[in-house]
C-alpha positions as CSV (number, residue, x, y, z in Angstrom):
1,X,86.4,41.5,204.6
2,X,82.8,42.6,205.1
3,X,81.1,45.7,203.3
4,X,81.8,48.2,206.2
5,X,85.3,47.3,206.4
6,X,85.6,47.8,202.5
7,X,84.5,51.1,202.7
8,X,86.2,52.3,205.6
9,X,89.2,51.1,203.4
10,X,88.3,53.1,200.3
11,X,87.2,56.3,202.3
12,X,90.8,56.0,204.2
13,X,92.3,55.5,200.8
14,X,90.6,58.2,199.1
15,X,91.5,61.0,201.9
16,X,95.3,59.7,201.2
17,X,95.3,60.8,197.6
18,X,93.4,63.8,197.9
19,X,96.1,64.5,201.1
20,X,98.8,63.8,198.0
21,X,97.0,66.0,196.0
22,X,97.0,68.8,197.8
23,X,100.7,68.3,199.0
24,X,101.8,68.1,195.2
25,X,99.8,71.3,194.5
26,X,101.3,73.0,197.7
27,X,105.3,71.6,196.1
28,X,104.7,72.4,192.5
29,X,103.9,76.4,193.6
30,X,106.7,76.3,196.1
31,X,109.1,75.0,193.7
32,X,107.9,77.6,190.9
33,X,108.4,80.7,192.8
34,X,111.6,79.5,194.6
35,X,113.1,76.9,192.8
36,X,113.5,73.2,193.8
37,X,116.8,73.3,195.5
38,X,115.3,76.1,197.6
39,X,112.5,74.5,198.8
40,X,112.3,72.1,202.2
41,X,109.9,69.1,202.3
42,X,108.8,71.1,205.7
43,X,108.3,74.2,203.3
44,X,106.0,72.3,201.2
45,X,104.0,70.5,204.3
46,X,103.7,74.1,206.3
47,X,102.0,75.4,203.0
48,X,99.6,72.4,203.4
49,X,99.1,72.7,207.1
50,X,100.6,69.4,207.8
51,X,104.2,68.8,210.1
52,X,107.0,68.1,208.2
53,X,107.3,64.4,210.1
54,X,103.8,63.6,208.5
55,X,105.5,64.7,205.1
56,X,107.5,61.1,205.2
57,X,104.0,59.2,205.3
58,X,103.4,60.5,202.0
59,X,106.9,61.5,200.5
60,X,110.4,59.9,201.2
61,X,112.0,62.9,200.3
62,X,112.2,66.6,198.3
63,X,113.5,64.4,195.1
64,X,110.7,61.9,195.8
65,X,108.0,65.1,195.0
66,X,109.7,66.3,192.2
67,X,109.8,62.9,190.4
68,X,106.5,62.8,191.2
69,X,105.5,65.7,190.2
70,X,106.6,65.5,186.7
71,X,106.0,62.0,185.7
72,X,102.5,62.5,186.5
73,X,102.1,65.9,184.0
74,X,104.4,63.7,181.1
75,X,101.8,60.6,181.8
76,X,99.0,63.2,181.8
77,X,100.4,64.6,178.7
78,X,101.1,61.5,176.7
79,X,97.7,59.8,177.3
80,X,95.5,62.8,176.8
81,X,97.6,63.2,173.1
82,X,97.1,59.6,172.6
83,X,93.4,60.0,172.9
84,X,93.2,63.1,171.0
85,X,94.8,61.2,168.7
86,X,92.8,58.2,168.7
87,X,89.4,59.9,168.5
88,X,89.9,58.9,164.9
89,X,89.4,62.7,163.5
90,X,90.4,64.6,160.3
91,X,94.4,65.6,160.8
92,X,93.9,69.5,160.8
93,X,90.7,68.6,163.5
94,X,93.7,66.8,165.5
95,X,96.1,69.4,165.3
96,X,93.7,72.0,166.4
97,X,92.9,69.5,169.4
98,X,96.3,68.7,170.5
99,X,96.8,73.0,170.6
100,X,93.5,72.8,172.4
101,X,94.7,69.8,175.5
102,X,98.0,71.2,175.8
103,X,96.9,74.4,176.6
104,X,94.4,73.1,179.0
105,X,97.1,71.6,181.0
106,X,98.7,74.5,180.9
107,X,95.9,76.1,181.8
108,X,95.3,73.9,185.0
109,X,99.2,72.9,185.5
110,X,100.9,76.3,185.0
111,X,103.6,75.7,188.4
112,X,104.4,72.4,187.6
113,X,105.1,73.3,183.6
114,X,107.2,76.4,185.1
115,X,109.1,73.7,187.4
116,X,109.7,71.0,184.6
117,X,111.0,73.4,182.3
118,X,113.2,74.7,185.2
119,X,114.0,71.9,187.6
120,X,114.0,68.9,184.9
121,X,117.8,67.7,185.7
122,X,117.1,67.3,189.1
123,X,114.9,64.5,189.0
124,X,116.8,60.9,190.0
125,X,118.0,59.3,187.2
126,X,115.3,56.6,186.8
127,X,113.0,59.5,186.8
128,X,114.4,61.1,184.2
129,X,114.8,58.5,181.6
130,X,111.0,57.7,181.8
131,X,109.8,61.6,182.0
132,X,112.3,62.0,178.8
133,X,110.6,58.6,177.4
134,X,106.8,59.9,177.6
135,X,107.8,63.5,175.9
136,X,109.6,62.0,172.9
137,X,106.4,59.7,172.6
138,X,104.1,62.9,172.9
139,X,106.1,64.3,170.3
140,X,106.1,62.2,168.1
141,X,101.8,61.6,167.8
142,X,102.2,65.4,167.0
143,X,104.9,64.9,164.5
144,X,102.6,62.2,163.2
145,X,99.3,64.6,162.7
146,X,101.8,67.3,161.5
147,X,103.2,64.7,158.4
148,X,99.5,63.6,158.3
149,X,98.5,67.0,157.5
150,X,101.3,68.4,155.1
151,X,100.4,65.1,153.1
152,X,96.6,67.0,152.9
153,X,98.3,69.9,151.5
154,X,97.2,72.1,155.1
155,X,100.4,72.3,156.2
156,X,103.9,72.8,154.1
157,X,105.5,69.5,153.1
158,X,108.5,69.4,155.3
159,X,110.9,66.5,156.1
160,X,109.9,64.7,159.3
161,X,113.2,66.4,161.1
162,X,111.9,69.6,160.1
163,X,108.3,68.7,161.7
164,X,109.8,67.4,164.7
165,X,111.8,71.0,165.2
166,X,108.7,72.5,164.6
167,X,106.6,70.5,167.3
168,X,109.5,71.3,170.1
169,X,109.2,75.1,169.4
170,X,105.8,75.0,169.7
171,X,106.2,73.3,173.1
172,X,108.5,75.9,173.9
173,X,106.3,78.7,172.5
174,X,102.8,76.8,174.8
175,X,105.2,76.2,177.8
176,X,106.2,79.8,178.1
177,X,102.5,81.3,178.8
178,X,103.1,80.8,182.8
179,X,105.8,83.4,182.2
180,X,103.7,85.5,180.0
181,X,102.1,89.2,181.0
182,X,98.7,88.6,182.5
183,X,95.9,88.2,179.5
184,X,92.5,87.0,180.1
185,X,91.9,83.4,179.4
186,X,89.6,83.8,176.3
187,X,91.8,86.3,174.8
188,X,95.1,84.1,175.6
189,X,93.6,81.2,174.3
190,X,92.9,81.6,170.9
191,X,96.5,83.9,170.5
192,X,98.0,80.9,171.6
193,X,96.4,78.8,169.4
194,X,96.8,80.8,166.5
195,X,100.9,81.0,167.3
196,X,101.2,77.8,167.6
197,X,99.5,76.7,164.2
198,X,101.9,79.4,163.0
199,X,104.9,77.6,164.3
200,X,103.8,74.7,162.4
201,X,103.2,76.2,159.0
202,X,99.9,77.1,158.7
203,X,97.7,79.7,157.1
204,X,95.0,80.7,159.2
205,X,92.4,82.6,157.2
206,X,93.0,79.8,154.2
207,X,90.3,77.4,154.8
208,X,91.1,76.9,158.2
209,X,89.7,77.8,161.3
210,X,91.2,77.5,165.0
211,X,87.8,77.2,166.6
């Protein structure tokens, strides 16, 4: 294959996934203001100017889009906490990272948090067992920096059940800013933050900052 074939290749290849893109942007805002079982796979193509027939070159069906959909925001979310994690920083510098990346997503994935949250049992099996698989795993590197930090004295020793609980209901707390009255995004940010180190024990004003 010679150099202009290659790159025909590649150009053709990268106009698909930026076509995928776009139609997984197009689904995850159908499917937050209607609700998956409401939406067509010709719903979702009309929003992104395409026929529903040249939906099947992309999807195979609605399901196909949803599974999609959210194992790419619990991959997204489990290798950008892995590398938070890995960046080899002090354990209250981590926490306030992690806070930091998963609101970002939030930030930039707001429909498809909204769907997960709402549509997560109607992903096919196989689906679900691996989106399930990647949260656990994201939770526990935050459970990890959470024991890391109580052992520092920065956040309340607590048994590693207790941590756990406490990471899940600051997911829930982070999750739930889609839903949230509108707030600018340098006000919301550092509220959110500040909640969320809340959730987990801390005692901002005490040392610590959430800068």
């Amino acid at each position: 294959m010679d150099s202009s074939t290659t790159g025909a290749a590649t150009t053709r290849s990268q106009a698909k996934a930026a076509r995928r893109a776009e139609l997984l942007t197009a689904a995850a805002a159908q499917m937050a203001q209607r609700g998956f079982a409401a939406v067509r796979l010709e719903d979702i193509g009309a929003q992104a100017g395409i026929s529903g027939p040249a939906m099947y070159r992309h999807f195979s069906s609605k399901t196909d889009v949803l599974d999609t959909l959210l194992l790419d925001i619990s991959e997204r979310l489990f290798s950008g906490g892995n590398a938070v994690c890995d960046r080899g920083l002090p354990p209250y510098s981590t926490l306030i990272e992690l806070v930091g990346f998963h609101i970002d997503v939030l930030v930039t994935k707001p429909d498809v948090i909204v769907v997960q949250d709402r549509d997560l049992s109607s992903l096919t099996p196989e689906a679900n067992h691996q989106v399930r698989l990647l949260q656990r795993r994201y939770v526990e590197r935050w459970v990890d920096v959470v024991e890391d930090c109580a052992a520092q004295g920065l956040l309340p020793t607590m048994a590693r059940a207790e941590a756990r609980v406490r990471v899940h209901a600051v997911f829930g707390l982070l999750n739930s800013s889609p839903r949230l009255p509108a707030m600018d995004s340098d006000r919301l940010r550092p509220l959110l933050t500040a909640m969320a180190l809340a959730a987990l024990g801390a005692q901002i004003g005490d040392g610590q900052s959430t800068d």
